[in-house]
C-alpha positions in Angstrom: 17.6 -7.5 -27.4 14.4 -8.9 -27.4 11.3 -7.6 -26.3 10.0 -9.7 -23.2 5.9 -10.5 -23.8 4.3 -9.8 -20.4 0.6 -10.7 -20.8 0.8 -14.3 -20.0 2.7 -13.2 -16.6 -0.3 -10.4 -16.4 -2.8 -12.7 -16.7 -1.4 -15.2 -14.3 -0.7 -12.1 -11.4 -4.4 -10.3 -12.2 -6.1 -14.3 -11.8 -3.9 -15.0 -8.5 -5.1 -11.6 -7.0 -8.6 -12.4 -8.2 -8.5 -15.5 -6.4 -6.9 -14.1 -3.1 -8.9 -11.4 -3.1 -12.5 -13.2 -3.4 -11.0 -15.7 -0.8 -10.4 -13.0 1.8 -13.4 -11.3 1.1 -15.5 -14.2 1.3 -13.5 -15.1 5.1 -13.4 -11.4 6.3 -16.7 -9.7 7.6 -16.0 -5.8 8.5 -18.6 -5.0 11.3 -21.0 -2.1 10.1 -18.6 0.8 11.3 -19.7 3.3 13.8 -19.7 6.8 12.3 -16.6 8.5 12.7 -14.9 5.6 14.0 -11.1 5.9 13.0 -8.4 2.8 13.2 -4.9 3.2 13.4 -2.6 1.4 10.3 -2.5 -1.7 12.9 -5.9 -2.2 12.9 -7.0 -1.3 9.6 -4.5 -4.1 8.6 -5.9 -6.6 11.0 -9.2 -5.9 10.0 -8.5 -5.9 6.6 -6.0 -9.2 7.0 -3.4 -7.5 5.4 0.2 -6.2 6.8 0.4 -2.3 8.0 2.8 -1.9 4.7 0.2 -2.6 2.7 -2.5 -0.7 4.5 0.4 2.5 4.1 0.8 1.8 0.7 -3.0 1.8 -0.2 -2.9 5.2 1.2 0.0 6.1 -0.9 -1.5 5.1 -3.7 -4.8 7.5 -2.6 -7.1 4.0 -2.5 -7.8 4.6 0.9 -7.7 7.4 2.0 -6.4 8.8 5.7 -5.6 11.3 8.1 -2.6 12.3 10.0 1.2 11.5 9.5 3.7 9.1 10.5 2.7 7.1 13.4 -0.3 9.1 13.9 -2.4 7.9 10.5 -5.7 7.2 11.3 -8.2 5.7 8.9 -12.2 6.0 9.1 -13.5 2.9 9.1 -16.1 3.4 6.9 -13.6 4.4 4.2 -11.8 0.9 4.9 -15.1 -1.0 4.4 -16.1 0.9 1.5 -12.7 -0.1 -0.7 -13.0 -3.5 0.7 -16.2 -4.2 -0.5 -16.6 -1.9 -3.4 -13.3 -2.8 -4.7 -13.6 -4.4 -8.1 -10.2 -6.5 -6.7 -8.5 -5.8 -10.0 -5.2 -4.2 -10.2 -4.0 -1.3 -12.5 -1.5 -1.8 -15.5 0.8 0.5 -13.9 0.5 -2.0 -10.8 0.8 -5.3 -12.8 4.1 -3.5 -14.4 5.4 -2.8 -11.3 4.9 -6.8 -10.2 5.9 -8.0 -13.3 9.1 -5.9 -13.2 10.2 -7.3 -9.5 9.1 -10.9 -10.3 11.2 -10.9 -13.9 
């Protein structure tokens, strides 16, 4: 069986994140957060335009990080801001393996 080359399907996932992330960074302004301030998964995901799954699953992944359990996660806003704008947008191997493996 052969062995299936994955770095042109790499490439392509790492570019189209690139792309959607500098797009939603360059359409999304975070307000500067008031100290302490802490969002539910809702409305870290709204503010951050992404779904509460993936809000959960950056906090799975310890990327951002959070307080609480369940229903009852709460997320300082300042930590939000700080991985959306000092986030270098670019995905780990072990993620791009993961996409590559449930796209092919």
């Amino acid at each position: 069986m052969k062995s299936l080359d994955l770095a042109p399907l790499r490439e392509l996932i790492e570019r189209i994140v690139d792309e959607r992330v500098a797009i939603a960074l360059a359409n999304h302004t975070v307000a500067h957060p008031e100290p302490g301030e802490r969002l539910t998964v809702a409305e870290a995901a709204e503010l951050a335009r992404v779904t509460p799954g993936c809000v959960r699953r950056w906090i799975r992944s310890g990327r951002l990080a959070a307080s609480g359990a369940g229903k009852l996660l709460r997320v300082h806003r300042a930590d939000l801001d700080a991985m959306l704008r000092g986030g270098s947008g670019e995905l780990s191997d072990d993620e791009l393996d993961a996409i590559a493996r449930r796209i092919g």
